[in-house]
N, C-alpha and C positions, 0 to 999 in steps of 0.2 A: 312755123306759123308767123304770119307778117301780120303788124300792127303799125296803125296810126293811134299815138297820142290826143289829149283833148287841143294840147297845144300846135298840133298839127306834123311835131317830131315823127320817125317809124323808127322803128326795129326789128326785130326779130325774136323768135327762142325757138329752140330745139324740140321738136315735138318725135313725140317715136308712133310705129303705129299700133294700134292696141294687140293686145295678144291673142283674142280671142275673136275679129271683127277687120280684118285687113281694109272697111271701108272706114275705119275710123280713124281720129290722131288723138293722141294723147298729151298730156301736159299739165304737170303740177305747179302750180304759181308759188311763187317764193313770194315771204312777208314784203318785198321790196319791190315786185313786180307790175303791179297796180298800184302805184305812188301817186297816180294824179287823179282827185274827181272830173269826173264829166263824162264826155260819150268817145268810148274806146272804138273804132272798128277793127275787125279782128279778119284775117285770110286765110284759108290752110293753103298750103303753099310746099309742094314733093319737088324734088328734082332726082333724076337718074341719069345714064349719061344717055345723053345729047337730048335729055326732053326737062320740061320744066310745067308742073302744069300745078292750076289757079283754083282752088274751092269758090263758092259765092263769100260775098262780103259779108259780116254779121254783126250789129252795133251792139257794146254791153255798156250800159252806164253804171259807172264807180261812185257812190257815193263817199262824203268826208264820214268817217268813223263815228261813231257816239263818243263822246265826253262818257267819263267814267268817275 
């Protein structure tokens, strides 16, 4: 799964595909994974050999935590 940061950095993470729904991907966020507020866009994103293919794009916005 491919992502754009609010700062405009990308990355990636490792998504598997679900177990029960081969159209979907899975992915459990780590407490460190969503580290920046604002607006995430997010891509599903397979490769196999020699094909590479592209989900639509979908924005999630991150808010800053509550104060506790």
């Amino acid at each position: 799964m491919k992502f754009i940061r609010p700062n405009r950095t990308v990355g990636y993470w490792t998504a598997a595909l679900d177990g029960t729904n081969n159209n979907k991907m899975v992915y459990l966020t780590s407490e460190c994974d969503l580290n920046m507020p604002g607006t995430w866009i997010l891509q599903a994103h397979a490769e196999s050999v020699g094909v590479s293919l592209h989900g639509q794009w979908v924005e999630l916005e991150v808010y800053t935590p509550i104060a506790e």
